[in-house]
CHARMM internal coordinates of N, CA and C (Angstrom, degrees):
IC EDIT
DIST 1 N 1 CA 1.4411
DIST 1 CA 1 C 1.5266
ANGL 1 N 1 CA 1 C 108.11
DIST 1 C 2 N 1.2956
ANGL 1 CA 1 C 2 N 114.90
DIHE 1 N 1 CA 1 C 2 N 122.28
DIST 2 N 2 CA 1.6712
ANGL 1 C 2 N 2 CA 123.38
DIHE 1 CA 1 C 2 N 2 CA -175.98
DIST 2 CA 2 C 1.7471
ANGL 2 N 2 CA 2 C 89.13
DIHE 1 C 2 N 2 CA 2 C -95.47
DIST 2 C 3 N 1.1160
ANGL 2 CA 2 C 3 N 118.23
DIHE 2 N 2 CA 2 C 3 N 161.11
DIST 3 N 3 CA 1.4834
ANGL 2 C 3 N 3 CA 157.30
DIHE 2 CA 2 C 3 N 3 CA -137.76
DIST 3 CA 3 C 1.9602
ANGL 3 N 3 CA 3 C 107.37
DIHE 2 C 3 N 3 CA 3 C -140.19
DIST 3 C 4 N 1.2553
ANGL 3 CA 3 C 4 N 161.63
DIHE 3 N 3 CA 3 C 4 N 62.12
DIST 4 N 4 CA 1.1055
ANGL 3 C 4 N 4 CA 123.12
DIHE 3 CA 3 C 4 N 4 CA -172.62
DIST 4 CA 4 C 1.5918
ANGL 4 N 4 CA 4 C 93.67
DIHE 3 C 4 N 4 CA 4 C -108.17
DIST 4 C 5 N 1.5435
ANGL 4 CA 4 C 5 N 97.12
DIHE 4 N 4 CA 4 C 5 N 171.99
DIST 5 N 5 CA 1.5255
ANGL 4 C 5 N 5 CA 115.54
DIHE 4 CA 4 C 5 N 5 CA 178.85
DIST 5 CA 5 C 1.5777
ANGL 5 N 5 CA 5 C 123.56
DIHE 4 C 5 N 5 CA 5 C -134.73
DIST 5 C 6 N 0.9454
ANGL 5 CA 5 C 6 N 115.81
DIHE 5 N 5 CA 5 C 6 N 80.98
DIST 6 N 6 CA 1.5750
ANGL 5 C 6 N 6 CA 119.00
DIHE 5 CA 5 C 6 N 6 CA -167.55
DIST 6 CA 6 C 1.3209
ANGL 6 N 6 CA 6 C 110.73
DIHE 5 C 6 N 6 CA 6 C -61.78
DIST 6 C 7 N 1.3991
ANGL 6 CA 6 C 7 N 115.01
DIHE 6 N 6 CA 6 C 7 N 106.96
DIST 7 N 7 CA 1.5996
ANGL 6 C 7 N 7 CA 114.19
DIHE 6 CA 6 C 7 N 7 CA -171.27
DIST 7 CA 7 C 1.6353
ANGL 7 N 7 CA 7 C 118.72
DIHE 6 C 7 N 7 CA 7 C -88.51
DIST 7 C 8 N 1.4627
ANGL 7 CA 7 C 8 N 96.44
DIHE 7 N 7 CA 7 C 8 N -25.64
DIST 8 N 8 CA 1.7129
ANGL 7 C 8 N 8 CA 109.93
DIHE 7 CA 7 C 8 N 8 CA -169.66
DIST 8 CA 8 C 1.3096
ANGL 8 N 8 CA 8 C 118.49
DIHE 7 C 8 N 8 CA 8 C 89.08
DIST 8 C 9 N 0.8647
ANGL 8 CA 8 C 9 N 119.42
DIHE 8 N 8 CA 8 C 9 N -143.37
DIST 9 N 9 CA 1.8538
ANGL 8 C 9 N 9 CA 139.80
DIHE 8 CA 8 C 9 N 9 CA -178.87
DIST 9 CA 9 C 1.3374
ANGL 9 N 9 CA 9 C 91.13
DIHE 8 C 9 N 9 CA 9 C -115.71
DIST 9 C 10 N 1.5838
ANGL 9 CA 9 C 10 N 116.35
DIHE 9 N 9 CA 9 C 10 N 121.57
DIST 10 N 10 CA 1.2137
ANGL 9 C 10 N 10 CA 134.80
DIHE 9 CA 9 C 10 N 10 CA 161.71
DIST 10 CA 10 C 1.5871
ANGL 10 N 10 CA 10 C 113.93
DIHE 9 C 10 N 10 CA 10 C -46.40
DIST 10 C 11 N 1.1191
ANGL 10 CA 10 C 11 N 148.82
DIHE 10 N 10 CA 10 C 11 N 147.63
DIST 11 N 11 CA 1.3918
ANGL 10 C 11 N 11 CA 165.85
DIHE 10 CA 10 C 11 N 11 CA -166.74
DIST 11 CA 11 C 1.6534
ANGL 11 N 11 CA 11 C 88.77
DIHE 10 C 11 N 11 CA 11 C -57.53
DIST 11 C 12 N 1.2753
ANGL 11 CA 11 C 12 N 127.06
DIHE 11 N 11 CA 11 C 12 N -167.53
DIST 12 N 12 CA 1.6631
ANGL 11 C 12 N 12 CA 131.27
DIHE 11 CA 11 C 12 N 12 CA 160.88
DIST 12 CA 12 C 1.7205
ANGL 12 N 12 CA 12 C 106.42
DIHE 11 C 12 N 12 CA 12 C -122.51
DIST 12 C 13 N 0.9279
ANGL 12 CA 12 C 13 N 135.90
DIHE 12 N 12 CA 12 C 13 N 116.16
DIST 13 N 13 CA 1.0299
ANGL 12 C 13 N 13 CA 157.77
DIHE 12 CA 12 C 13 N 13 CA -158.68
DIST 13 CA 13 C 1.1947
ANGL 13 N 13 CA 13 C 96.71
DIHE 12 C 13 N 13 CA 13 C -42.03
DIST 13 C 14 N 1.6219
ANGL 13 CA 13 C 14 N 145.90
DIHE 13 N 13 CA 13 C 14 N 131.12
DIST 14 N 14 CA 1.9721
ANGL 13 C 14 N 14 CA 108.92
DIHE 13 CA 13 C 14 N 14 CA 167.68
DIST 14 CA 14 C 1.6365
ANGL 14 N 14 CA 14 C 106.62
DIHE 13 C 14 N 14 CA 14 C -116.98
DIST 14 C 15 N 1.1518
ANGL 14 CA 14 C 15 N 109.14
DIHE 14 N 14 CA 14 C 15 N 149.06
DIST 15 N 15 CA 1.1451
ANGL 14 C 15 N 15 CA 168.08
DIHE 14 CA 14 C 15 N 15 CA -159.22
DIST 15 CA 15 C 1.4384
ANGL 15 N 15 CA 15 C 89.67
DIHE 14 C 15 N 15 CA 15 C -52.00
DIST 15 C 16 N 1.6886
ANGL 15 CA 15 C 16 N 135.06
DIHE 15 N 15 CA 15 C 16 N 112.36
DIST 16 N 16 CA 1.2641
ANGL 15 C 16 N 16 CA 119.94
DIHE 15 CA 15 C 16 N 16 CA 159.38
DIST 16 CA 16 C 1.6604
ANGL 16 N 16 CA 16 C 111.95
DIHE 15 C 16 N 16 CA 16 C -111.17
DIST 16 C 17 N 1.2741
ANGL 16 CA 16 C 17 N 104.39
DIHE 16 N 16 CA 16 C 17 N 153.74
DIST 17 N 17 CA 1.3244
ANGL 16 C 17 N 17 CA 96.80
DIHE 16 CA 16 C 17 N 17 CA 171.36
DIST 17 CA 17 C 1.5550
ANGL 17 N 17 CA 17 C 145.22
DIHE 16 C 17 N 17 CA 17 C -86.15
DIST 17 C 18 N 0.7805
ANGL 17 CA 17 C 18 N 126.23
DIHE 17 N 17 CA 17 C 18 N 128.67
DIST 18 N 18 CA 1.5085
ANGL 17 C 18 N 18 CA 134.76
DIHE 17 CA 17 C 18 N 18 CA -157.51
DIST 18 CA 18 C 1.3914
ANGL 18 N 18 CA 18 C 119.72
DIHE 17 C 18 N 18 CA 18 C -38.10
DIST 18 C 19 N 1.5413
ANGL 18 CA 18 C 19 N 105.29
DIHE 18 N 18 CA 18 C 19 N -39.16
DIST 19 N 19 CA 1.8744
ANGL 18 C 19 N 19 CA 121.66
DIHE 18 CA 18 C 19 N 19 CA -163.74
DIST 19 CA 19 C 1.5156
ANGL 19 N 19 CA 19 C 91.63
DIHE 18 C 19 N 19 CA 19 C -75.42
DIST 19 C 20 N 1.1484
ANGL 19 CA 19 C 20 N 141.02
DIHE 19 N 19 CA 19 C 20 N -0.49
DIST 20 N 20 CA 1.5934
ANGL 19 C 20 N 20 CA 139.14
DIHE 19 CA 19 C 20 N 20 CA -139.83
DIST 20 CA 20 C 1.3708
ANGL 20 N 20 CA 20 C 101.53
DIHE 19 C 20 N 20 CA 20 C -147.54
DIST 20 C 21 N 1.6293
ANGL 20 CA 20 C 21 N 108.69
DIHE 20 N 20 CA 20 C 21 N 141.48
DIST 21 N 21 CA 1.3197
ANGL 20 C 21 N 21 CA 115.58
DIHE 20 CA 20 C 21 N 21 CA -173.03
DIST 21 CA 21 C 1.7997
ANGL 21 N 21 CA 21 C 113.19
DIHE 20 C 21 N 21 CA 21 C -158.28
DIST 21 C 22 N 1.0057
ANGL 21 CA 21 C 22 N 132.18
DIHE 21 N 21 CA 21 C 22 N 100.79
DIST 22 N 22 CA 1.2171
ANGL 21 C 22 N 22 CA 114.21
DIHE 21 CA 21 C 22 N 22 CA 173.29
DIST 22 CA 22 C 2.1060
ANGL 22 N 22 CA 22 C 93.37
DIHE 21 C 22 N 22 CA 22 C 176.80
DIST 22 C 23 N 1.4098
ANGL 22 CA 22 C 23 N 86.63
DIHE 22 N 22 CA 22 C 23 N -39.62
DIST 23 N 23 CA 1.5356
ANGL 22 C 23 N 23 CA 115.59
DIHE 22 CA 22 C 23 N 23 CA -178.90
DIST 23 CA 23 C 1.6851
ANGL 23 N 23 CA 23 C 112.36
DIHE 22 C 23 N 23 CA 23 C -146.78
DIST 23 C 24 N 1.3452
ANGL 23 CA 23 C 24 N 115.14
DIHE 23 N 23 CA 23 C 24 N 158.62
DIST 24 N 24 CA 1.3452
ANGL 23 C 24 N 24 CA 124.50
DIHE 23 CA 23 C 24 N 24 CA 177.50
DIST 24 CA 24 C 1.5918
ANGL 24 N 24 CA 24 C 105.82
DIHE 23 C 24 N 24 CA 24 C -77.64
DIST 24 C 25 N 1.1554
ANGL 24 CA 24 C 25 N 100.33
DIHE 24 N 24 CA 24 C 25 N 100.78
DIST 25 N 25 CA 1.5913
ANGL 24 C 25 N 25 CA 113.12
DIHE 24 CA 24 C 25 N 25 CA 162.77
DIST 25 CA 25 C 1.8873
ANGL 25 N 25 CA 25 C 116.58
DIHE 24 C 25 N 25 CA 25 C -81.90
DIST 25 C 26 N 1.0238
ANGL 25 CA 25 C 26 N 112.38
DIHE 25 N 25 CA 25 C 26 N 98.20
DIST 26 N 26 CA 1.8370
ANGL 25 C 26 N 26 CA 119.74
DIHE 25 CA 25 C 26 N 26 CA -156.80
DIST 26 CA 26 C 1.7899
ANGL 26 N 26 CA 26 C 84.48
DIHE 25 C 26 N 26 CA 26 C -63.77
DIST 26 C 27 N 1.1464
ANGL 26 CA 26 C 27 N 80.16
DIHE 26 N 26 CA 26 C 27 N 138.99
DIST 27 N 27 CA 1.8862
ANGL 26 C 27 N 27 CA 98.65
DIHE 26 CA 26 C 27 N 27 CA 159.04
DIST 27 CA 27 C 2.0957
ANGL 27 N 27 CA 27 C 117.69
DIHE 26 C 27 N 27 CA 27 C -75.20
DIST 27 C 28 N 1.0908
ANGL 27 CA 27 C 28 N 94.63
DIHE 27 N 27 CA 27 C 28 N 102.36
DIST 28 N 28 CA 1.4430
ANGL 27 C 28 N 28 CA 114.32
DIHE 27 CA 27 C 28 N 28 CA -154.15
DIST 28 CA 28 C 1.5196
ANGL 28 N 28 CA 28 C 110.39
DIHE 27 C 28 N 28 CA 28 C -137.85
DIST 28 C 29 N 1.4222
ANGL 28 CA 28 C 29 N 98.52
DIHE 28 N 28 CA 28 C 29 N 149.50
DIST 29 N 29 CA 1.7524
ANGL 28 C 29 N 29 CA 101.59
DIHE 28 CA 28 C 29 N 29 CA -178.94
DIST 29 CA 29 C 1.6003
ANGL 29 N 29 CA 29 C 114.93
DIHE 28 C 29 N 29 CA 29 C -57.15
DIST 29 C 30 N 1.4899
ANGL 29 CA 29 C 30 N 104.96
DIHE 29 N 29 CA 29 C 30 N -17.88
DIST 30 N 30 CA 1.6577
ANGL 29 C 30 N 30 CA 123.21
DIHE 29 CA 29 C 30 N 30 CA -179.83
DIST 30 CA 30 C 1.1372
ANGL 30 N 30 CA 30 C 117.70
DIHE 29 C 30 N 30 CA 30 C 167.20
DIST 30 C 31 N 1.7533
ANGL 30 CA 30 C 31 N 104.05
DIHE 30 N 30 CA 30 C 31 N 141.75
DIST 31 N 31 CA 1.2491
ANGL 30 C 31 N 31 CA 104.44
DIHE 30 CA 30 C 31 N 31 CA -161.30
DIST 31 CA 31 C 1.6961
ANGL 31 N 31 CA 31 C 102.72
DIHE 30 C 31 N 31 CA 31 C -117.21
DIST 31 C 32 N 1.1342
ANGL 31 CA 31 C 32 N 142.99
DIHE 31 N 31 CA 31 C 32 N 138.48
DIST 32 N 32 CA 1.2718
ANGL 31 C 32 N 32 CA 141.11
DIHE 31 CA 31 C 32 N 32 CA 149.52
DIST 32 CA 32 C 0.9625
ANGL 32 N 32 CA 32 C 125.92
DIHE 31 C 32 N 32 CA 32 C -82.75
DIST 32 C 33 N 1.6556
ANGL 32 CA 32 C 33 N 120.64
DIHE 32 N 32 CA 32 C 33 N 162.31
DIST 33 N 33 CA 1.8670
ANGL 32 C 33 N 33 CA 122.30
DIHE 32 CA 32 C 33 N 33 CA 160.18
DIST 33 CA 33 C 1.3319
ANGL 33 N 33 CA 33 C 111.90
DIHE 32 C 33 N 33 CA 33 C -79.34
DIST 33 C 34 N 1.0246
ANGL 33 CA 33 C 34 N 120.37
DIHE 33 N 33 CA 33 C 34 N 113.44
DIST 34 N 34 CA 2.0453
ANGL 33 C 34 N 34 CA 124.76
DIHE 33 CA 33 C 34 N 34 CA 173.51
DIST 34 CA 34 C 1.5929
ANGL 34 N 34 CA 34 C 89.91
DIHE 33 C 34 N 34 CA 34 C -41.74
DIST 34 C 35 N 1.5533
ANGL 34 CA 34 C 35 N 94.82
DIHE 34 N 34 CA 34 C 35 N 137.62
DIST 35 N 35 CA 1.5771
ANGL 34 C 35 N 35 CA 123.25
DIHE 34 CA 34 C 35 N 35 CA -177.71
DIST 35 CA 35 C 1.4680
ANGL 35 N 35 CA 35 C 101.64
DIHE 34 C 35 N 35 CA 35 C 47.91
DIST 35 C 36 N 1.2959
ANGL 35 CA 35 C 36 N 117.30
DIHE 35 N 35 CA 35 C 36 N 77.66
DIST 36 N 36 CA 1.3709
ANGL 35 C 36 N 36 CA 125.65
DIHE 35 CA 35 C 36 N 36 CA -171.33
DIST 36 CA 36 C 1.8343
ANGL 36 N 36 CA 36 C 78.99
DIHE 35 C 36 N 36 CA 36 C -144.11
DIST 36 C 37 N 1.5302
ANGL 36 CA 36 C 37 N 89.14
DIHE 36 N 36 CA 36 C 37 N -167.53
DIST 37 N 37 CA 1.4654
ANGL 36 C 37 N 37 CA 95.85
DIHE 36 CA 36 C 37 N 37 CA -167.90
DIST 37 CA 37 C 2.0355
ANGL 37 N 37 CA 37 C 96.19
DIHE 36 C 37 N 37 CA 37 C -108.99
DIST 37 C 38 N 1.4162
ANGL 37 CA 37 C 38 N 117.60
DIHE 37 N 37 CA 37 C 38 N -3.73
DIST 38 N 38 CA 0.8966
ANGL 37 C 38 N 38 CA 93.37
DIHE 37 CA 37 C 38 N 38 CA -150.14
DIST 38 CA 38 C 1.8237
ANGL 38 N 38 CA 38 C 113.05
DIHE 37 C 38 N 38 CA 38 C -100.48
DIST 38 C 39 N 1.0276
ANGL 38 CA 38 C 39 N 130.59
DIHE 38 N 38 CA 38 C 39 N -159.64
DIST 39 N 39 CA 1.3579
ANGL 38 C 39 N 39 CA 111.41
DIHE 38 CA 38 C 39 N 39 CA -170.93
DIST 39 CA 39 C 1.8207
ANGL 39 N 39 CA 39 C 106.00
DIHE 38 C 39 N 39 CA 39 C -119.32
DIST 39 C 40 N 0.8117
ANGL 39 CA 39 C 40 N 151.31
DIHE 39 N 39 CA 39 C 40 N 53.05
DIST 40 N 40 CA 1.3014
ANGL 39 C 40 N 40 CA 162.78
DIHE 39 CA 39 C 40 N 40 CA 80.03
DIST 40 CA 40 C 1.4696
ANGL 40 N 40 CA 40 C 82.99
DIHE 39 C 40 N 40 CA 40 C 133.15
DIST 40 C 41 N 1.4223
ANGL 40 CA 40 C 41 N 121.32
DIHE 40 N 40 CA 40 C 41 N -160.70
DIST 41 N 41 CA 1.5905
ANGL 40 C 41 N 41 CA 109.54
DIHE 40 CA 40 C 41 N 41 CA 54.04
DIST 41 CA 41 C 1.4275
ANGL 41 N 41 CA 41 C 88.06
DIHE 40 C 41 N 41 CA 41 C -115.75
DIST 41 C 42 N 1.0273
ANGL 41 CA 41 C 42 N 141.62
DIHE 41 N 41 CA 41 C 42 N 4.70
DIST 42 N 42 CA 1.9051
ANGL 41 C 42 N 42 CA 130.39
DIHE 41 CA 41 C 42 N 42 CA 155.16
DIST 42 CA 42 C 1.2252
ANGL 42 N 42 CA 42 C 109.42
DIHE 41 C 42 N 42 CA 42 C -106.52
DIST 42 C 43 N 1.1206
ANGL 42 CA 42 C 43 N 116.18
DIHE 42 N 42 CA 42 C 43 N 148.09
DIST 43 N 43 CA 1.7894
ANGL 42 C 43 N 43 CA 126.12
DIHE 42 CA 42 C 43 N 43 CA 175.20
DIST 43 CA 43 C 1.6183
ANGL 43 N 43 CA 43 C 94.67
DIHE 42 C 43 N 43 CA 43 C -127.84
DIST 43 C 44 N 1.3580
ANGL 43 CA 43 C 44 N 81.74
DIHE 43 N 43 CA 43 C 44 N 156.71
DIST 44 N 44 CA 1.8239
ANGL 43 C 44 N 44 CA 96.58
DIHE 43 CA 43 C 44 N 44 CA 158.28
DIST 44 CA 44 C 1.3543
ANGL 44 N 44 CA 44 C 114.60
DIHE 43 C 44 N 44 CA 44 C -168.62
DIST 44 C 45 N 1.6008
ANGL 44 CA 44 C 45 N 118.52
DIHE 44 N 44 CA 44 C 45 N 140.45
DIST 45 N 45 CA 1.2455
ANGL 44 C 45 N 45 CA 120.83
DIHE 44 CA 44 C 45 N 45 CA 170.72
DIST 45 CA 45 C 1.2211
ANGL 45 N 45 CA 45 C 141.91
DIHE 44 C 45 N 45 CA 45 C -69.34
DIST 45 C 46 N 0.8959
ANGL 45 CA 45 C 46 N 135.44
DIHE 45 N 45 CA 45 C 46 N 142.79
DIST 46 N 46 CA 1.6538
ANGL 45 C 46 N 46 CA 140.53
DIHE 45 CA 45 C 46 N 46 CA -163.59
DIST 46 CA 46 C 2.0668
ANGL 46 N 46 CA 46 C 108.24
DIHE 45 C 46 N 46 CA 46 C -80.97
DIST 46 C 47 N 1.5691
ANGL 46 CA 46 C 47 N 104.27
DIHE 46 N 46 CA 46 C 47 N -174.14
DIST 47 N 47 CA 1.1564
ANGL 46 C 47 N 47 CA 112.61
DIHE 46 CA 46 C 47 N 47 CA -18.47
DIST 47 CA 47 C 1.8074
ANGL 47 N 47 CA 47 C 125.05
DIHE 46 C 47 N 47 CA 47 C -82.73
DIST 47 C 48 N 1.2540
ANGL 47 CA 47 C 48 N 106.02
DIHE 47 N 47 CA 47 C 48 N 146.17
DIST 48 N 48 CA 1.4246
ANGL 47 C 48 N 48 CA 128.77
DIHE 47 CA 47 C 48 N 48 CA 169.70
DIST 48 CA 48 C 1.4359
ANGL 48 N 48 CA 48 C 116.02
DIHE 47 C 48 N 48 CA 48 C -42.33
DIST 48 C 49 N 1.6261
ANGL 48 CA 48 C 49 N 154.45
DIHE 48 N 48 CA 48 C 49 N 106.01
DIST 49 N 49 CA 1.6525
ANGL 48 C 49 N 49 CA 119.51
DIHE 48 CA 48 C 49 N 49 CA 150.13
DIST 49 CA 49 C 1.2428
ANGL 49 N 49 CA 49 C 120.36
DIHE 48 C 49 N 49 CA 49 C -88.30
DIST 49 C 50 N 1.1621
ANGL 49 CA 49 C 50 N 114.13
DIHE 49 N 49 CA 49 C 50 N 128.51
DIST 50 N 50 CA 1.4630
ANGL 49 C 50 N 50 CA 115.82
DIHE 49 CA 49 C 50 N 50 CA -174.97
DIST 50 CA 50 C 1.9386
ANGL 50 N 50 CA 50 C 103.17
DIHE 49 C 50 N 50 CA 50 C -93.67
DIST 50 C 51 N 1.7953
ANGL 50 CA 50 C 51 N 103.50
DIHE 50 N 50 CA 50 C 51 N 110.24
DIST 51 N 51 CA 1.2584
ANGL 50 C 51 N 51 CA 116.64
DIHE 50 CA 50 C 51 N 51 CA 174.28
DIST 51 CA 51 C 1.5705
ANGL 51 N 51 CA 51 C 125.22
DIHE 50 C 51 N 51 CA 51 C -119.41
DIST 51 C 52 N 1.5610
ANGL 51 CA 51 C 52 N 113.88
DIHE 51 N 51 CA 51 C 52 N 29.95
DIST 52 N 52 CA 1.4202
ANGL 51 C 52 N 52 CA 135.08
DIHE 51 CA 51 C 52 N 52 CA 167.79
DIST 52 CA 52 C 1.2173
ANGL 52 N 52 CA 52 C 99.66
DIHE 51 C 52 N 52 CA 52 C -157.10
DIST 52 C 53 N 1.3523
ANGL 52 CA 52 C 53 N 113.67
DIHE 52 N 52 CA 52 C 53 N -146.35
DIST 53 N 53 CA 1.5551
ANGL 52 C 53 N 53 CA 138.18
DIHE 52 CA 52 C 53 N 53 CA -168.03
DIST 53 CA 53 C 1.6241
ANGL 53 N 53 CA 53 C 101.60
DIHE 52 C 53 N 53 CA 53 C -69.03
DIST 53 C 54 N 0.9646
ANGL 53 CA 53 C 54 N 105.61
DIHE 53 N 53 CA 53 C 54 N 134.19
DIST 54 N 54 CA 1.7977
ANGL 53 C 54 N 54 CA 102.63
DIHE 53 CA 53 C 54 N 54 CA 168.39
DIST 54 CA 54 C 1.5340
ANGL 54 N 54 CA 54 C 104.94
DIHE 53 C 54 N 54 CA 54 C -103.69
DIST 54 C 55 N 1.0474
ANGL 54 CA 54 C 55 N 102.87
DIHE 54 N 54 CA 54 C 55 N 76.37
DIST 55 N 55 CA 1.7798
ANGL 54 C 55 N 55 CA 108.83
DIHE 54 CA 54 C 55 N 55 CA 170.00
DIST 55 CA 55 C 1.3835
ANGL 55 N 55 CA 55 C 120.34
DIHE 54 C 55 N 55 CA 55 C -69.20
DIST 55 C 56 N 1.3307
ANGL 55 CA 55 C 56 N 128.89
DIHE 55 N 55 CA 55 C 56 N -16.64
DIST 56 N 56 CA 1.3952
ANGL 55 C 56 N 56 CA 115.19
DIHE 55 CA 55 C 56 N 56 CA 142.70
DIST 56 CA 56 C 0.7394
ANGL 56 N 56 CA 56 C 146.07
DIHE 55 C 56 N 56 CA 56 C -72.75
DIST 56 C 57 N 1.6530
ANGL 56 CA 56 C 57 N 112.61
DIHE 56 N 56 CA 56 C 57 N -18.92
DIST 57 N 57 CA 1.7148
ANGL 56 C 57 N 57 CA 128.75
DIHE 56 CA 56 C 57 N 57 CA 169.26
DIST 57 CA 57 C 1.2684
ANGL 57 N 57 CA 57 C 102.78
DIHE 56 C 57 N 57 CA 57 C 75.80
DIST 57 C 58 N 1.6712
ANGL 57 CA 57 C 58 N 127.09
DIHE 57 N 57 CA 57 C 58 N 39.12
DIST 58 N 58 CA 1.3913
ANGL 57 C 58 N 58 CA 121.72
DIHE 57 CA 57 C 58 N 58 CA -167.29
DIST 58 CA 58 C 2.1915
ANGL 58 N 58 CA 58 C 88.93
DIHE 57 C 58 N 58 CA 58 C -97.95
DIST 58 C 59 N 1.1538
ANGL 58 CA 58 C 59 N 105.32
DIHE 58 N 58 CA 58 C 59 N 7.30
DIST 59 N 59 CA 1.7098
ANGL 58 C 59 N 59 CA 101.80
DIHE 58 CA 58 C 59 N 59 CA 172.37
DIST 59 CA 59 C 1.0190
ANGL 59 N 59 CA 59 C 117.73
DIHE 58 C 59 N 59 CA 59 C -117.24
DIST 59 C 60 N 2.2332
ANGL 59 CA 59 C 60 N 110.89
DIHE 59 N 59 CA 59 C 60 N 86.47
DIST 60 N 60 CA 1.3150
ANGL 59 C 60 N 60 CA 93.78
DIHE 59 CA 59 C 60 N 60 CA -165.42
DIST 60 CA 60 C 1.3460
ANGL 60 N 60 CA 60 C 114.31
DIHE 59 C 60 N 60 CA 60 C -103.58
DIST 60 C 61 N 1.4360
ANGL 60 CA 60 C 61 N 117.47
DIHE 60 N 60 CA 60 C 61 N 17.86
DIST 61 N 61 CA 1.3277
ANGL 60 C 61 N 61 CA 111.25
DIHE 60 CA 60 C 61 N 61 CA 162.20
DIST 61 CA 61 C 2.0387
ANGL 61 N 61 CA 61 C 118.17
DIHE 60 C 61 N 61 CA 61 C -81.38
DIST 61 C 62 N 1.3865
ANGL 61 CA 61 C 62 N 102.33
DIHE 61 N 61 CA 61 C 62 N -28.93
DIST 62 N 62 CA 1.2926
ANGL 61 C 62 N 62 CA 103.47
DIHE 61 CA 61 C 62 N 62 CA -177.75
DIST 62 CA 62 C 1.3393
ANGL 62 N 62 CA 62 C 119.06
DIHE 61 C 62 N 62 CA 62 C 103.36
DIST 62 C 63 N 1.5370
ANGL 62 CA 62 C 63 N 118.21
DIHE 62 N 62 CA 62 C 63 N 7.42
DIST 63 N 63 CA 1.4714
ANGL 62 C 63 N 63 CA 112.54
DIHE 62 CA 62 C 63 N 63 CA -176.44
DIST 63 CA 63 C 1.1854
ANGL 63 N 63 CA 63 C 114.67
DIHE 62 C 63 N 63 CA 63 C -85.24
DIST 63 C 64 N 1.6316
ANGL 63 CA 63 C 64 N 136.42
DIHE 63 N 63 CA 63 C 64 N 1.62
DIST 64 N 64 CA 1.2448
ANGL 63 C 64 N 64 CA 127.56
DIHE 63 CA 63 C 64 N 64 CA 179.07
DIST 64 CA 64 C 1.5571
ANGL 64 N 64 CA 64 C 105.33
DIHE 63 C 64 N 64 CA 64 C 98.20
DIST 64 C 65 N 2.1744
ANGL 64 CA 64 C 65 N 115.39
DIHE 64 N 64 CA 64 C 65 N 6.01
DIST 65 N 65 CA 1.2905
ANGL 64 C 65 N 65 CA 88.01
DIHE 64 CA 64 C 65 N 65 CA 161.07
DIST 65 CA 65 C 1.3594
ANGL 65 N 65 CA 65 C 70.82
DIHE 64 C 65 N 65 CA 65 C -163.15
DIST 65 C 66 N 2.0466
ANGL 65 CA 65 C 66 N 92.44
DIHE 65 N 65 CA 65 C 66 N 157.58
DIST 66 N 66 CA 1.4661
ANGL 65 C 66 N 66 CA 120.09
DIHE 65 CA 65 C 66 N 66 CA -169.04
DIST 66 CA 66 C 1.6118
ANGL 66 N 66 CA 66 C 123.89
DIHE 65 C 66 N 66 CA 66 C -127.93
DIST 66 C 67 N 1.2274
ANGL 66 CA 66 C 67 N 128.27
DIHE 66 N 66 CA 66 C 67 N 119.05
DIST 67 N 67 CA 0.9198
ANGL 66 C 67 N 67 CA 138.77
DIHE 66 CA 66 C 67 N 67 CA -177.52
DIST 67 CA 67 C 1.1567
ANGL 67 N 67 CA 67 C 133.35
DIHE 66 C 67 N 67 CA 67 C 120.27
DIST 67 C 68 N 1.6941
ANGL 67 CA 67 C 68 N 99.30
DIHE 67 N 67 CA 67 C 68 N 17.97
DIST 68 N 68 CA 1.6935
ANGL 67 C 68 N 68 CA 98.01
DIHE 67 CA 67 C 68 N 68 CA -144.97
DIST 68 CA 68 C 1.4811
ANGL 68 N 68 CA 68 C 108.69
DIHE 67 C 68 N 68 CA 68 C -87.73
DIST 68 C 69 N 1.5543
ANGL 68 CA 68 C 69 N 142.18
DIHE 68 N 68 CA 68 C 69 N 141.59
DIST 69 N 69 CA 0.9567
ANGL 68 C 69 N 69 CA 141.57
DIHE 68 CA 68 C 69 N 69 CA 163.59
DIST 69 CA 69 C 1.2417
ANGL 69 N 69 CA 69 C 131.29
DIHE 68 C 69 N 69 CA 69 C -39.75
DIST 69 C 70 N 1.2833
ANGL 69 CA 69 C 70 N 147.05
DIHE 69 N 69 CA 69 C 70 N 105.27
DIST 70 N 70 CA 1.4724
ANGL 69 C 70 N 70 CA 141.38
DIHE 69 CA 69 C 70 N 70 CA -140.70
DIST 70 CA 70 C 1.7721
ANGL 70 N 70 CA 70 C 94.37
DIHE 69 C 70 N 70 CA 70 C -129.36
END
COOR INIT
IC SEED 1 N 1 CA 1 C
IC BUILD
């Protein structure tokens, strides 16, 4: 008795961005902090470290980390 398992096409890997470290911040037209004010269309939860450019500007206090639950 043979066994098969049709897996498909694996998912596509996504894309994190480089400036960001703690979590995968997706490379995206814009990113928000979940339960933030802003309007996505990607979110992600904190906390964020910001170790390049913060081109989303999701650190708006400036301490070098974003998203953090306060």
């Amino acid at each position: 008795m043979a066994v098969f398992a049709c897996l498909g096409s694996p998912a596509p890997a996504q894309s994190c961005d480089e400036n960001y470290e703690g979590v995968c911040v997706p490379v995206a037209s814009d990113v928000d902090c979940a339960n933030g004010s802003g309007n996505g269309p990607e979110y992600v939860e904190g906390p964020v470290y910001i170790v390049g450019r913060d081109i989303y500007k999701l650190d708006r206090d400036g301490d070098g980390v974003a998203c953090e639950r306060k």
